[in-house]
VEXMARMAR-141109 format. One record per residue (C-alpha): residue number from 1; z, y, x. Coordinates in steps of 0.001 Angstrom, whole numbers, plus 500000, padded with zeros to 6 digits. Example, Ala and Ser with C-alpha at 12.3 -4.5 7.8 and 13.67 -1.06 7.14 Angstrom:
<sites>
SITE	1	507800	495500	512300
SITE	2	507140	498940	513670
</sites>
This chain:
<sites>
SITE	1	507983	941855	507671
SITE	2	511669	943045	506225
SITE	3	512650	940591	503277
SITE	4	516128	942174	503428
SITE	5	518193	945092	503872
SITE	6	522201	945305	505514
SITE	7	523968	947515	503402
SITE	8	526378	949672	505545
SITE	9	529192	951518	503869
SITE	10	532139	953227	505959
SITE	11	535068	954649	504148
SITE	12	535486	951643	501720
SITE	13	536688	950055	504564
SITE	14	539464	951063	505315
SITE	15	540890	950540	501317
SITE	16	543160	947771	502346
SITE	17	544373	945226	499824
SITE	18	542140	947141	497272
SITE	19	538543	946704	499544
SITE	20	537078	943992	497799
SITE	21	537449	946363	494443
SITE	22	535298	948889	495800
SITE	23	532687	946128	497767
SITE	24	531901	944355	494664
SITE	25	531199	948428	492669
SITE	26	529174	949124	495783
SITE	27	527236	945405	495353
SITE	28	526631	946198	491733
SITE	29	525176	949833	492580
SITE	30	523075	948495	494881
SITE	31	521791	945471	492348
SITE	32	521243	948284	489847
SITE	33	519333	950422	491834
SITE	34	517163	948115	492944
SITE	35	516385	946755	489542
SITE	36	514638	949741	489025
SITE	37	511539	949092	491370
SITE	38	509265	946600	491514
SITE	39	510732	943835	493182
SITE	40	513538	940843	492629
SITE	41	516327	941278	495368
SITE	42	519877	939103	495033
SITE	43	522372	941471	496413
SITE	44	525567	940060	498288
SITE	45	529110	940650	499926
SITE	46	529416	938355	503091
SITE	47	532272	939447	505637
SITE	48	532249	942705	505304
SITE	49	528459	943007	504770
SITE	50	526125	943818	501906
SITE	51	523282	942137	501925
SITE	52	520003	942733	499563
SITE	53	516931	939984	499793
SITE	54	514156	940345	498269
SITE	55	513250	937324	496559
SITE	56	509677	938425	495671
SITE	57	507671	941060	497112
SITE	58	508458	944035	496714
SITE	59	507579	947688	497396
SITE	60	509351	948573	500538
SITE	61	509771	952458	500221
SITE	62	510660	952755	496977
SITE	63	513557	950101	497840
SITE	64	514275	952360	500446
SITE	65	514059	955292	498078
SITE	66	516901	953578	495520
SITE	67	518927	952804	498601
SITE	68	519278	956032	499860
SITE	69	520378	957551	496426
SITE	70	523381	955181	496226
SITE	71	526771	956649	496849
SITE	72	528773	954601	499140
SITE	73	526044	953860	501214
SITE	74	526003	955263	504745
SITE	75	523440	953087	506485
SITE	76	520467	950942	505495
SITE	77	519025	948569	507568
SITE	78	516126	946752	507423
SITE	79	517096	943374	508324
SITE	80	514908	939835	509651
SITE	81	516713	937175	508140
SITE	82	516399	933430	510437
SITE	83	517801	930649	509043
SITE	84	518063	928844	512967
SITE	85	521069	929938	515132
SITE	86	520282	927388	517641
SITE	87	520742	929540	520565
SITE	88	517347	928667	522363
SITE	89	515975	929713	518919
SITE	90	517951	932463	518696
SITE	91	516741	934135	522226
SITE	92	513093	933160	520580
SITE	93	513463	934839	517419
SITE	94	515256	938347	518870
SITE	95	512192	938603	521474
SITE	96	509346	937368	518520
SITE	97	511161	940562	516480
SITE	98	510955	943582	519390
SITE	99	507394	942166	519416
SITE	100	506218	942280	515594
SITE	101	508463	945856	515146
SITE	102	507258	947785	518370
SITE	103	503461	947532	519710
SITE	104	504326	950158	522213
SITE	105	507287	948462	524467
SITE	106	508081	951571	526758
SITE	107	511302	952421	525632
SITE	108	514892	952133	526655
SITE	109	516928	949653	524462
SITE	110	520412	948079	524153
SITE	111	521292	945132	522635
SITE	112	524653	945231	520454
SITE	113	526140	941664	519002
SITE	114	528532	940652	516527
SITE	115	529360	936955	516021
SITE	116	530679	936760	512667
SITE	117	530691	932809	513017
SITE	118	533827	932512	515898
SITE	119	532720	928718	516122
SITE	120	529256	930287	518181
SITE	121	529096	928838	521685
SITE	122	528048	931891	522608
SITE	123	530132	935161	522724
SITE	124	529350	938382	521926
SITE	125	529348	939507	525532
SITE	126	527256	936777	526405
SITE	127	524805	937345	523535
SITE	128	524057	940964	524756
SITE	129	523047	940197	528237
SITE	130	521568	937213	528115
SITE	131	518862	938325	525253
SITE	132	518774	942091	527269
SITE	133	517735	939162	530022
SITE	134	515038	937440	528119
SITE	135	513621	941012	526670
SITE	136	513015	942542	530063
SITE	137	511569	938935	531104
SITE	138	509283	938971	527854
SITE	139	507936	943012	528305
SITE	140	509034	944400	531720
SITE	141	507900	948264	530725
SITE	142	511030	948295	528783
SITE	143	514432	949835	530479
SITE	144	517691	949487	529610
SITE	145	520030	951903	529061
SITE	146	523291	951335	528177
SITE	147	524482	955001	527357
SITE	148	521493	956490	525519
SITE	149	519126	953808	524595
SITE	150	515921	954695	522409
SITE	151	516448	951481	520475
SITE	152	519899	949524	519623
SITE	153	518735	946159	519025
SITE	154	521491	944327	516866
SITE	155	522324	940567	516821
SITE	156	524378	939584	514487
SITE	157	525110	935814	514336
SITE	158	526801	934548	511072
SITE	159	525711	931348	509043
SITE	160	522180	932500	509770
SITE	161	520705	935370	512471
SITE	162	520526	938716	511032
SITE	163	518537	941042	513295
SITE	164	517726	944532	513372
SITE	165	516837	947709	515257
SITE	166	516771	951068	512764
SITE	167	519570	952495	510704
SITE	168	518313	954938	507888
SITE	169	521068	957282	506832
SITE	170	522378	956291	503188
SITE	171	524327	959560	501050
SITE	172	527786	958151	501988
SITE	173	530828	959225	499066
SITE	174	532188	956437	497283
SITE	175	530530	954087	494875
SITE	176	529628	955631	491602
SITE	177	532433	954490	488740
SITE	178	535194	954168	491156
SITE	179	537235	957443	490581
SITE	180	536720	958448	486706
SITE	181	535248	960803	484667
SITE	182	534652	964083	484917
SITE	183	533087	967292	482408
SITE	184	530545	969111	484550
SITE	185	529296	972436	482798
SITE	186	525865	972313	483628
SITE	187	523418	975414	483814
SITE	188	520206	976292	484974
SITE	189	521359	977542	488143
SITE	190	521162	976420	491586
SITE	191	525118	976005	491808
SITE	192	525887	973476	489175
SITE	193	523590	970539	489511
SITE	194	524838	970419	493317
SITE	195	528767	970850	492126
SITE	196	527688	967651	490587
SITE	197	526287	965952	492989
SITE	198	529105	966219	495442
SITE	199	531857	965274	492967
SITE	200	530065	962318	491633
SITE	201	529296	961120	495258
SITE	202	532905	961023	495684
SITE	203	532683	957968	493212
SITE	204	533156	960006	489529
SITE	205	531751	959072	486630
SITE	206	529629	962109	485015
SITE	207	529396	963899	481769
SITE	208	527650	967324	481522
SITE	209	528290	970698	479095
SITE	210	524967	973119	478737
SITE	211	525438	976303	476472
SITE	212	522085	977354	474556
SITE	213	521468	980740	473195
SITE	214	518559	980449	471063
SITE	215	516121	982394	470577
SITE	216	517308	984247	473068
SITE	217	517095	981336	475389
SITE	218	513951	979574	475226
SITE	219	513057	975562	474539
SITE	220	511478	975817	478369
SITE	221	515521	976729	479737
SITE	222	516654	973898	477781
SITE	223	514205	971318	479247
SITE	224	514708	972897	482513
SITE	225	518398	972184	482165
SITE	226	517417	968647	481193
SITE	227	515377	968021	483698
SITE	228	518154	969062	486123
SITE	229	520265	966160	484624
SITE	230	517853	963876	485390
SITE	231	517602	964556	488989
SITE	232	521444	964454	489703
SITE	233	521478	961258	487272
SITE	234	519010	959548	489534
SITE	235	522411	959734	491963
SITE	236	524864	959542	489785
SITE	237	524165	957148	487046
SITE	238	523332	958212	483317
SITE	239	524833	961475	482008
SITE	240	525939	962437	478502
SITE	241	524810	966029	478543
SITE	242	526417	967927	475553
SITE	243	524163	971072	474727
SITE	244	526022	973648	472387
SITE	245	524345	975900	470913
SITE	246	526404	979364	471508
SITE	247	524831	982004	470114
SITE	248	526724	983261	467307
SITE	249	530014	983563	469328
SITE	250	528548	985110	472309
SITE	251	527192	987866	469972
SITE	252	530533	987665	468321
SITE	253	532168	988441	471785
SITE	254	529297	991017	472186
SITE	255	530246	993069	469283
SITE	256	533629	993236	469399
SITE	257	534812	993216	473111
SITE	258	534611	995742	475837
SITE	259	531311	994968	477986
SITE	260	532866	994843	480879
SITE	261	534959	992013	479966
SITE	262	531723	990432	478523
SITE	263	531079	987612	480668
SITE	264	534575	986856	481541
SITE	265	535536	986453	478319
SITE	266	532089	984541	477748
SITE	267	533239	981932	480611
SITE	268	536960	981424	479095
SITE	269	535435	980162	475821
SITE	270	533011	977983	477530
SITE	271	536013	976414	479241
SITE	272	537471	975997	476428
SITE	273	534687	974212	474748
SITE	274	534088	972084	477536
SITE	275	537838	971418	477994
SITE	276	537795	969958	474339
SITE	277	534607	968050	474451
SITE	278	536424	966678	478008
SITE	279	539799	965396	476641
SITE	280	537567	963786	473467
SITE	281	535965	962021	476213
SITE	282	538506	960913	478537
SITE	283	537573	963277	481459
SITE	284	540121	963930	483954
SITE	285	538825	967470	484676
SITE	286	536273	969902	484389
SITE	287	533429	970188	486939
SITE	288	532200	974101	488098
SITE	289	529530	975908	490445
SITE	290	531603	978703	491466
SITE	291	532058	980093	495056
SITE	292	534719	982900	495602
SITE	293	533230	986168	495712
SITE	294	529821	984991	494488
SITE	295	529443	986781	491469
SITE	296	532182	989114	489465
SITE	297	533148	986316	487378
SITE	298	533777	984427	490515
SITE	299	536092	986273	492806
SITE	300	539823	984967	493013
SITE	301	541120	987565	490071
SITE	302	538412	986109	487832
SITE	303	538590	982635	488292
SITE	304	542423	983045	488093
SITE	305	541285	984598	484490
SITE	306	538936	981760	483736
SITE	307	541672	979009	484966
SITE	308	544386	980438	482485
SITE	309	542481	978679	479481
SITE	310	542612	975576	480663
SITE	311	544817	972213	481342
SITE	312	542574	969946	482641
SITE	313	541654	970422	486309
SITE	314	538838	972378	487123
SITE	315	537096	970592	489838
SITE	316	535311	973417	492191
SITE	317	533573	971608	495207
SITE	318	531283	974628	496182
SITE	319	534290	976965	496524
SITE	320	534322	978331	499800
SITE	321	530560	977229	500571
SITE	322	527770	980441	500983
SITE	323	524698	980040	498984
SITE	324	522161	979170	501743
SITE	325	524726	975909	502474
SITE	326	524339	975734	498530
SITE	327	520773	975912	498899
SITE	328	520809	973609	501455
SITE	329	522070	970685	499434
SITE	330	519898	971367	496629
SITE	331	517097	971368	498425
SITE	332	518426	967905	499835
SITE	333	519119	966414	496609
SITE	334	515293	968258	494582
SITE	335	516922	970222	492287
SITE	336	516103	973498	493932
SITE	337	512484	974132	492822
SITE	338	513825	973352	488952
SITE	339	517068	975663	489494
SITE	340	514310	978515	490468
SITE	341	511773	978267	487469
SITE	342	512285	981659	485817
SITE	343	513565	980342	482313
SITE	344	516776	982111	482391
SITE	345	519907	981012	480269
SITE	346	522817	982610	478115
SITE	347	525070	983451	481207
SITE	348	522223	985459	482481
SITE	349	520969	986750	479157
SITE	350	524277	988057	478418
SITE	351	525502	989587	481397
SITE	352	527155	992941	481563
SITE	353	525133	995530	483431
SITE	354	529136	996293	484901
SITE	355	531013	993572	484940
SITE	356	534643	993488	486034
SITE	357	535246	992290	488996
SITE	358	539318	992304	488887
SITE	359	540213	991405	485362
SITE	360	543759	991601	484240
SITE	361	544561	988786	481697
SITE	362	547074	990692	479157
SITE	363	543975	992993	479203
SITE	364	541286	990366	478014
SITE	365	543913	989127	476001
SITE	366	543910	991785	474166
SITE	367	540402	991860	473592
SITE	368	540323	988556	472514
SITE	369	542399	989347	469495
SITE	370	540151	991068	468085
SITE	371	538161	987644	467842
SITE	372	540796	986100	466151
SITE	373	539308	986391	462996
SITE	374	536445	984040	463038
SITE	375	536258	983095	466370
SITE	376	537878	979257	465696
SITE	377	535879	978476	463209
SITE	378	533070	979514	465324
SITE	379	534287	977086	467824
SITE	380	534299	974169	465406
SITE	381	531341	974710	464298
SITE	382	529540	974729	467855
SITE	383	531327	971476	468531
SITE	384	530057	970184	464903
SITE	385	526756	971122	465372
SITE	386	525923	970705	469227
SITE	387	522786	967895	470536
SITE	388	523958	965074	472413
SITE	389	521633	963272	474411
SITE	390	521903	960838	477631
SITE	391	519860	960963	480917
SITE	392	519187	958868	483481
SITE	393	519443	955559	481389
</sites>
């Protein structure tokens, strides 16, 4: 019976002179999403409202599944649409809807109007008790109950009567495209694809790093990092994903550093890497999975270490979360059961069996001059030779 769905949103409104900016990048994530099922919708902005109608049929949960993967939506609401506001019609058409949505009437209710047309003869006030009126006249087992209803039954009267009764929770964040770009450095971890998540819901713009180590990381952890883009893509919008192969200058840093310092060294030349395929790009920062105290390349001394290489902003959203609240949101977003499969990559591959856990950075500097002979052109030639393909398109 829904031919249309309200579009709630909550932060974008209180952007001021600059709302209508972020309404209209909403509207157009909304028309784009639902472009991808099966049906024909023509997506609006109406006083503060979004509103999709379908225009054909359509397949009503996967629209609901494309609304609830944009960002900047916090509610969706499946909406009957009646072209009457006559208010003897209107009464008609509120009751006709409790009876098509609910067969079984023994529930508690309030009714909640807005009357975005201020020429209505009827107020708001008036709306909401004379329809609660003609309800409990229409099907007496239901109660209301004006502190804890079951059901909010909302009336909103505009140029037409807009009426609904269920509000499924949307992602929230900010509309995708809104806030820039950003270099995420992608693995096959849990951490990562869920760093990304929550900085792109706060309306940035992705592109995604992923070091290979072949042979010594297999085809299987490259597709699983792949397939990882994918699934944060399918919230944030296609994703350049840069994959680099690494190889020769992680055995580079193997032979010639102490192993200790392996993987903290290892990090500060993916940074680098990823800091220079950023700025080529126009990212404003760089995008990480790390949580202090995590792992030894992740307590404060470390990441202070890590930081030192870089100009850009590093972008940590997971920072002081534990990994079951990590979990949590991956499980949330499906990335969990790919982050598990046991196709391990090079940080793992290449991890010191006693890794320092409070590096000090004259110390690794020192190291790291005794990279200095080929380690640039190494560099260059990772950048040269890395794949570059898109996801999510």
């Amino acid at each position: 019976m829904y031919k249309a769905f309200l579009i709630k949103y909550a932060e974008i409104g209180v952007k001021g002179k600059n709302r209508h900016i972020f309404e209209e990048a909403l509207r157009r994530q909304v028309e784009k999403a639902l472009k991808e099922t099966e049906g024909e919708f023509n997506v609006t902005r109406e006083q503060g409202r979004i509103y999709a109608e379908a225009t054909k049929d359509y397949n009503y949960e996967d629209a609901l599944e494309a609304l609830s993967r944009v960002f900047g939506v916090v509610g969706i609401c499946p909406v009957v649409i009646y072209d009457d506001i006559e208010w003897e019609s209107v009464q008609k058409n509120v009751c006709d809807f409790v009876g098509n949505v609910y067969k079984d009437k023994n529930f508690t209710f309030k009714v909640k109007a807005k009357r975005g047309n201020k020429n209505y003869p009827v107020t708001s006030p008036e709306i909401c008790a004379k329809i609660g009126e003609k309800l409990l006249e229409a099907y007496p087992e239901m109660k209301v109950d004006v502190k804890n209803p079951d059901v909010f039954i909302t009336v909103e009267v505009r140029n037409r009567l807009y009426v609904y009764s269920e509000t499924i929770e949307g992602p929230g964040g900010m509309p995708t495209g809104t806030a820039g770009k950003a270099m995420l450095l992608l693995s096959g971890g849990i951490d990562s694809p869920v760093a990304g998540y929550m900085v792109a819901k706060r309306g940035v713009t992705l592109e995604a790093t992923y070091f290979h180590a072949p042979p010594y990381t297999s085809d299987r952890a490259k597709q699983k990092v792949i397939d990882l883009a994918k699934q944060v893509a399918k919230y944030a919008g296609p994703i350049k994903l840069n994959i680099v192969n690494f190889t020769d200058i992680q055995l580079y840093i193997y032979e010639q550093c102490p192993e200790d310092e392996l993987t903290i060294i290892m990090r500060r030349y993916m940074m680098m890497i990823a800091q220079k395929l950023a700025e080529e790009s126009g990212c404003l920062g760089l995008i990480t999975g790390e949580s202090i105290g995590q792992v030894a390349s992740q307590t404060m001394q470390s990441l202070l270490t890590t930081n030192e290489v870089c100009t850009l902003p590093v972008y940590r959203p997971l920072i002081a979360l534990d990994k079951q609240e990590i979990v949590a949101i991956a499980e949330k977003i499906d990335t969990y059961e790919t982050s598990i499969l046991p196709y391990e990559d090079c940080c793992t591959i290449f991890v010191a069996k006693h890794p320092v856990t409070k590096p000090n950075l004259k110390a690794i500097k020192r190291s790291e001059e005794k990279l200095s002979e080929k380690i640039e052109e190494m560099l260059q030639k990772a950048v040269e030779t890395m794949e570059v393909i898109t996801v999510g398109e």
